[in-house]
C-alpha positions as CSV (number, residue, x, y, z in Angstrom):
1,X,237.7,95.1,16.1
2,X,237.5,92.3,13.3
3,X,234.0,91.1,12.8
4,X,233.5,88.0,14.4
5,X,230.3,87.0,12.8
6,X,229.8,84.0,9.7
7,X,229.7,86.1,6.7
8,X,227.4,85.4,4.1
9,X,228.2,86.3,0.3
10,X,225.1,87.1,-1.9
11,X,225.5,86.3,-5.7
12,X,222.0,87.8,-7.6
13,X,221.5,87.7,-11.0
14,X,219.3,86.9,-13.9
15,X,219.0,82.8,-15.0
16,X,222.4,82.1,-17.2
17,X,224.3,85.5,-16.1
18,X,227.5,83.8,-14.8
19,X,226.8,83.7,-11.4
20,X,227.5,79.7,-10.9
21,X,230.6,80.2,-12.8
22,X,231.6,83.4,-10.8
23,X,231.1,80.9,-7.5
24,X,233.6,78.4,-9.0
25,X,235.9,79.9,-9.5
26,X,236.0,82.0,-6.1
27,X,235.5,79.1,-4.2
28,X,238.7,78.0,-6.4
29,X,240.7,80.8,-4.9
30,X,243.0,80.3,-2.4
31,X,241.2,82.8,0.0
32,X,238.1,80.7,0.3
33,X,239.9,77.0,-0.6
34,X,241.2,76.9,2.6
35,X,239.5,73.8,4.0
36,X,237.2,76.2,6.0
37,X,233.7,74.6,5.9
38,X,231.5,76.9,3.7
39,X,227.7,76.0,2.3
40,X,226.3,77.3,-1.0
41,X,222.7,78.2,-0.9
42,X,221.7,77.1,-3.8
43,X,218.4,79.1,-5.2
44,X,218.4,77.9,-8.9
45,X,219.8,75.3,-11.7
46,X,221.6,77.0,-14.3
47,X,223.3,76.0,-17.3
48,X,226.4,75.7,-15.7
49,X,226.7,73.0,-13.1
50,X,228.9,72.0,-9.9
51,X,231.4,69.8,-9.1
52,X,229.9,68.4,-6.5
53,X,233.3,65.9,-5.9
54,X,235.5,69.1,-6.1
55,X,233.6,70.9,-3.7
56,X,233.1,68.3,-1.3
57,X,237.2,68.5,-1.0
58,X,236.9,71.9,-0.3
59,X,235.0,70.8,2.4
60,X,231.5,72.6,0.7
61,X,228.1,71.7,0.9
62,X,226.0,72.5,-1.5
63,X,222.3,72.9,0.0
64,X,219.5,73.8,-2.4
65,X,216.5,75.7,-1.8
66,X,213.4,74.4,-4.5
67,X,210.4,77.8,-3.5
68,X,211.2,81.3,-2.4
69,X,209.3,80.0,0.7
70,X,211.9,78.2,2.1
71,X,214.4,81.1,2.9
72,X,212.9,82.1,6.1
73,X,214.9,82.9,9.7
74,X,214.1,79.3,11.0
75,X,215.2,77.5,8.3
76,X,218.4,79.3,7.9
77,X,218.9,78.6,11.7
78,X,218.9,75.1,10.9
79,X,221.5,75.3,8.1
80,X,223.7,76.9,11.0
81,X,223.1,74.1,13.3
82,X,223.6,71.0,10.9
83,X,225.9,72.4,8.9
84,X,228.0,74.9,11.2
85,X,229.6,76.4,8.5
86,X,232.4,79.2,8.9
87,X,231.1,81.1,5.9
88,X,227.8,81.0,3.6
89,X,227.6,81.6,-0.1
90,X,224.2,82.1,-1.4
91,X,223.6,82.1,-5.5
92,X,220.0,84.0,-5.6
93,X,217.4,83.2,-8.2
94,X,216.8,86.4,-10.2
95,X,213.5,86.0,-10.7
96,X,213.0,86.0,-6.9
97,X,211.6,89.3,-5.4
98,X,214.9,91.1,-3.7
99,X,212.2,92.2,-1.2
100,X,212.5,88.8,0.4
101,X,215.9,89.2,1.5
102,X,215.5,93.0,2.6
103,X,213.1,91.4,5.0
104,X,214.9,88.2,5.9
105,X,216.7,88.4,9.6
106,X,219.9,86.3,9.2
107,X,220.3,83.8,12.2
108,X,222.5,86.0,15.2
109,X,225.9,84.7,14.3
110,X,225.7,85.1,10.8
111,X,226.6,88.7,9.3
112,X,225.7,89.6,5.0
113,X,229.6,90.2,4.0
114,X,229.1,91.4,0.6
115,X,226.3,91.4,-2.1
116,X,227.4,91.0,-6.2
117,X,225.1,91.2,-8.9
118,X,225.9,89.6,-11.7
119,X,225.1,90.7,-15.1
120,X,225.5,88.6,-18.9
121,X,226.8,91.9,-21.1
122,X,225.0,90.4,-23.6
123,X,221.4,90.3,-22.7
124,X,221.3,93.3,-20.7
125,X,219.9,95.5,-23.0
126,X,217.2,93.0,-23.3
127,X,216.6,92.6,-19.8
128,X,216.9,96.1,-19.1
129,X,213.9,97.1,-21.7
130,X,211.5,94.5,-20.2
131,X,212.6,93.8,-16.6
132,X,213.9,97.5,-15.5
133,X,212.8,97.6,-11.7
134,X,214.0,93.9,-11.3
135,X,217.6,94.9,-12.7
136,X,217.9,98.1,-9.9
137,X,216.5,95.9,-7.4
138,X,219.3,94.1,-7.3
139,X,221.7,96.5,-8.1
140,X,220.4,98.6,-5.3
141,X,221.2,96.0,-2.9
142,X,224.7,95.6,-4.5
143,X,228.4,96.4,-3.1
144,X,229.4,95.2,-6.6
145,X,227.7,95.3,-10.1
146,X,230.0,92.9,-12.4
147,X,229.5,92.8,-16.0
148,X,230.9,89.7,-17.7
149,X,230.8,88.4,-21.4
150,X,231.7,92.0,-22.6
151,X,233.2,93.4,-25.8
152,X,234.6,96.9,-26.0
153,X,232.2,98.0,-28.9
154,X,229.4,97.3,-25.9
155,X,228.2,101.3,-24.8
156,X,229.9,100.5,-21.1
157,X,230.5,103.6,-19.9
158,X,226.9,104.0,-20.2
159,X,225.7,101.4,-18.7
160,X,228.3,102.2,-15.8
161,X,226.6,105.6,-15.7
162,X,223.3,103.9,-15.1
163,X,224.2,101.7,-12.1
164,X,225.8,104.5,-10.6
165,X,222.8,106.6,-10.8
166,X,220.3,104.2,-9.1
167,X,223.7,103.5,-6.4
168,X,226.5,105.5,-6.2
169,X,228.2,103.3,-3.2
170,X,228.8,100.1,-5.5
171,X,231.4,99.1,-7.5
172,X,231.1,98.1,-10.9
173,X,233.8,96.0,-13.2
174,X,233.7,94.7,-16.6
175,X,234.8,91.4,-18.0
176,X,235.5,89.8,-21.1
177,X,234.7,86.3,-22.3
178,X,237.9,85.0,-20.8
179,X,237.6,86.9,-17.1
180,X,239.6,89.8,-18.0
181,X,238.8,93.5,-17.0
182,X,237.8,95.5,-19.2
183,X,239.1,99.5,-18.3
184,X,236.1,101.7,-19.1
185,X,237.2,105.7,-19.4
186,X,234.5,108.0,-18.7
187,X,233.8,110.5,-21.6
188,X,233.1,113.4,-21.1
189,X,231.0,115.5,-23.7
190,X,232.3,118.7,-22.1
191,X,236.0,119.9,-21.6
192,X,237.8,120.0,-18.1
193,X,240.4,122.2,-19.3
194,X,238.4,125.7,-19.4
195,X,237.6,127.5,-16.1
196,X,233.8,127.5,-17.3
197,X,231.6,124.7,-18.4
198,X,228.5,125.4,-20.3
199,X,226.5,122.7,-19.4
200,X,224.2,120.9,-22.6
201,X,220.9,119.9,-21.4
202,X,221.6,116.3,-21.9
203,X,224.9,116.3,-20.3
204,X,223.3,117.1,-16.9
205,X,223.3,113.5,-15.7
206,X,227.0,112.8,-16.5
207,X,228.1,115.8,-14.6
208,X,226.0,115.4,-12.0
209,X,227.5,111.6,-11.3
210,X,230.7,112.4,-12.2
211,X,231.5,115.6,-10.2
212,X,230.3,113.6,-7.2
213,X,233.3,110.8,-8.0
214,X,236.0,113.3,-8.9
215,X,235.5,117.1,-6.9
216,X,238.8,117.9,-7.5
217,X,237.9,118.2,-11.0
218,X,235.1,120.8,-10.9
219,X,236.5,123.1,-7.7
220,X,236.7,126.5,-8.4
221,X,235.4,126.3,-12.0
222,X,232.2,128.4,-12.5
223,X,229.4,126.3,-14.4
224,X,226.0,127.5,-16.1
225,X,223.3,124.9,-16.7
226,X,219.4,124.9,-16.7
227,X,217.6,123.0,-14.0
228,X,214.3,123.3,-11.6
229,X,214.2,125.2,-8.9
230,X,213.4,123.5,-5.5
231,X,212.7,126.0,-2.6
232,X,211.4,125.1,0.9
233,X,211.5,126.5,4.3
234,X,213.2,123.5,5.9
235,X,216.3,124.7,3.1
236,X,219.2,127.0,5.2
237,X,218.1,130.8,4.6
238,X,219.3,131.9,1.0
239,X,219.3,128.6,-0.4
240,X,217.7,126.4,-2.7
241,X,218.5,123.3,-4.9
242,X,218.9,123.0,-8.6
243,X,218.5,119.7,-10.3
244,X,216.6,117.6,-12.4
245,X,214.1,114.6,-12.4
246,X,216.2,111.7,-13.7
247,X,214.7,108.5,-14.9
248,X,217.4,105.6,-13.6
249,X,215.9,102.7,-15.2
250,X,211.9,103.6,-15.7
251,X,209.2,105.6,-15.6
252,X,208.2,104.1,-12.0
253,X,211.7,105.2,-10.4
254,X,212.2,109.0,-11.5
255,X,214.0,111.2,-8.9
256,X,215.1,114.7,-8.4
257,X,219.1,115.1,-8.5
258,X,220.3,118.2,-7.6
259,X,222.9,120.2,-5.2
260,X,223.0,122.7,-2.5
261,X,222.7,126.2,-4.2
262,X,223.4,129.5,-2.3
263,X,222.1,132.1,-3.3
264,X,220.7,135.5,-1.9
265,X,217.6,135.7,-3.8
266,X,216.5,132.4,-3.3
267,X,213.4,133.3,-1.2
268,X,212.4,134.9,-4.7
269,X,212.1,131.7,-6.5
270,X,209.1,129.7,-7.3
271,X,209.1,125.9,-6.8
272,X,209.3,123.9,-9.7
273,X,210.5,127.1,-11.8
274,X,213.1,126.4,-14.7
275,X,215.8,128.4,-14.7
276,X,219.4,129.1,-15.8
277,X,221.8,128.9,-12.6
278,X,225.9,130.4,-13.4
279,X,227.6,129.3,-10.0
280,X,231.1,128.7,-8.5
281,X,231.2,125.3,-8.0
282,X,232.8,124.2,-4.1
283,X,233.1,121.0,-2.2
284,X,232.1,121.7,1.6
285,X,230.5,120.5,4.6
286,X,226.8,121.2,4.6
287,X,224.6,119.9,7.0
288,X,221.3,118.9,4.4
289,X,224.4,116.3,3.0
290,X,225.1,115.4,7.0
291,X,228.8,115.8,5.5
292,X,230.5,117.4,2.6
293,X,229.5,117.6,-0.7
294,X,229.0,120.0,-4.0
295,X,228.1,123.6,-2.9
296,X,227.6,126.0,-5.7
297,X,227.6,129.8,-5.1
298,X,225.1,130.8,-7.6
299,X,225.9,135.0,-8.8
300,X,223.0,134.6,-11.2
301,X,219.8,132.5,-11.8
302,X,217.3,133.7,-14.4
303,X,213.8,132.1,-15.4
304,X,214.2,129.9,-18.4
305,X,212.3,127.7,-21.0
306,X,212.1,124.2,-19.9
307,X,213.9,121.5,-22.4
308,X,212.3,119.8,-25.0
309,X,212.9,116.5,-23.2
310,X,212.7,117.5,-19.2
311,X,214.1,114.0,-17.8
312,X,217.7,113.1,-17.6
313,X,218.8,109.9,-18.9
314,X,222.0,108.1,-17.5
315,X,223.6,106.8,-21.1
C-alpha cells in the first residue's frame, strides 16, 4: 500500500558541502518539477544561493528558519497549514545537533522520505580530524552518504569503508567536480581465490564489512584470524563471538565487531581472552542476528598474544 503521507527529504551537511547545489538541481529534475507545491526548509545561507524566480515557477517556497529553536512540532504544523505543501525539502545546518531532529515529531501527515548527507571531498579529512562525532552523527541518520568534489587519487575506498562501519544500511556515491560518479572498487589486501584466508591483523576491519556485503564470497572458505573472545551465558550453548573493538571515527565511539562462533569448547574460554580462531566460514539463520548472517564453525581456537595496536581502523 503506497504511502500516503507528505514526504520530507533531509539534506545535512557541513557549511559549503554542496548541499544547496545538490537541492537545485533535484528540484530541477523532472521527478520533483512537476508543478507539485514543495517548501524548502531552509536552515542556513551558504555560498551558493537560490533562484528564488525559478523556484517560485516550480511552484517552491522557500521558508527559512534563523535558530535551531524554531524547528519544533508546532511550528512545522504551521508550515503544513499555510503552506499545504505535497512534499518538504529541508537543507539542515551542519553545525546543528542531529539530536534535534531524532527528537522532533513531524506533524501527522508528514512522513521523513529519505535523509542524504552531503560531504565536500575535499575538506573531509579536515573535518573528520576535528569534528569526528559530528560527521557520524549525521551519517548515522543517513540513507545516503554522497561525496562530491572528488578526485580518483582521493583514498575513497577508505573513506567508504568508514561510513559503512559507523552504518552499514546507507548508500554511499562519489562525485566529481562536474556531477559524475566516480566507481570505487574495493581492495582487498587478501586473495579470494584460495580456499583459506590468513587474516593480517589490520585487515580485520575490511573483512569484517566486506564479508557482510558479499557472503557469497567467503562461504565455505576456512579463515584464521586473531580476535577477543566474548563469552556469556545469554550466548546459545557452545558458542561464543570473536571480534574486535573498532574505532569508527573516535575514541568516544569504539565498538566490539564480531560474529557468531560455534564451537564446543567455548564454555572453556575466558572473556576478553585473545586468541587465534581457524573456522569454516557459513551464512545461516541464527537467532542473536534475529535473521541470517556469518556463522563460523571454529575446529580450533588457541590463546594468543594481543596485537601491537588492539583497535581496528576502517581505512
Amino acid at each position: 500500500m503506497p504511502d500516503s503521507r507528505i514526504p520530507l527529504y533531509l539534506i545535512t551537511g557541513f557549511l559549503d558541502s554542496g548541499k544547496t547545489t545538490l537541492l537545485t538541481d533535484t528540484l530541477g529534475m523532472d521527478y520533483f518539477n512537476d508543478g507539485e507545491r514543495t517548501v524548502l526548509l531552509m536552515c542556513e545561507d551558504g555560498e551558493e544561493e537560490y533562484d528564488q524566480e525559478k523556484l517560485s515557477k516550480q511552484n517552491c517556497r522557500v521558508v527559512p528558519i534563523e535558530s535551531q529553536d524554531q524547528i519544533t512540532t508546532a511550528f512545522l504544523e504551521e508550515v503544513d497549514r499555510r503552506y499545504q505543501p505535497e512534499r518538504v525539502l529541508m537543507e539542515y545546518n551542519g553545525m546543528w545537533p542531529i539530536q534535534i531532529l531524532r527528537d522532533l515529531k513531524l506533524p501527522k501527515t508528514w512522513g521523513l522520505y529519505q535523509a542524504i548527507d552531503v560531504i565536500d571531498g575535499t575538506t573531509f579529512e579536515m573535518y573528520r580530524n576535528n569534528m569526528q562525532s559530528m560527521i557520524i552523527d549525521m551519517v548515522t541518520e543517513a540513507d545516503m552518504v554522497l561525496f562530491n568534489r572528488c578526485t580518483p587519487d582521493m583514498p575513497l575506498a577508505g573513506w567508504k569503508r568508514s561510513i559503512r562501519a559507523a552504518n552499514r544500511m546507507c548508500e554511499v556515491v562519489f562525485e566529481d567536480e562536474r556531477g559524475e560518479e566516480l566507481e570505487v572498487e574495493d581492495i582487498l589486501p587478501y586473495s579470494l581465490d584460495a580456499d583459506h584466508i590468513d587474516l593480517e591483523d589490520d585487515d580485520y576491519g575490511i573483512w569484517y564489512l566486506d564479508i557482510q556485503d558479499h557472503p557469497d564470497r567467503y562461504v565455505g572458505k576456512t579463515i584464521t584470524f586473531k580476535a577477543q573472545a566474548m563469552t556469556s551465558l545469554k550466548l546459545p550453548k557452545g558458542t561464543f563471538i570473536p571480534g574486535r573493538n573498532a574505532m569508527t571515527c573516535c575514541v568516544e565511539d569504539i565498538r566490539f565487531f564480531g560474529f557468531l562462533c560455534k564451537y564446543d569448547r567455548a564454555r572453556s574460554l575466558r572473556k576478553g581472552e585473545w586468541v587465534t580462531v581457524h573456522a569454516t566460514i557459513q551464512w545461516e539463520h541464527a537467532n542473536v542476528y534475529e535473521g541470517e548472517g556469518v556463522v563460523l564453525y571454529a575446529d580450533q581456537v588457541e590463546k594468543a598474544q594481543a596485537p601491537e595496536d588492539p583497535l581496528v581502523y576502517f581505512r
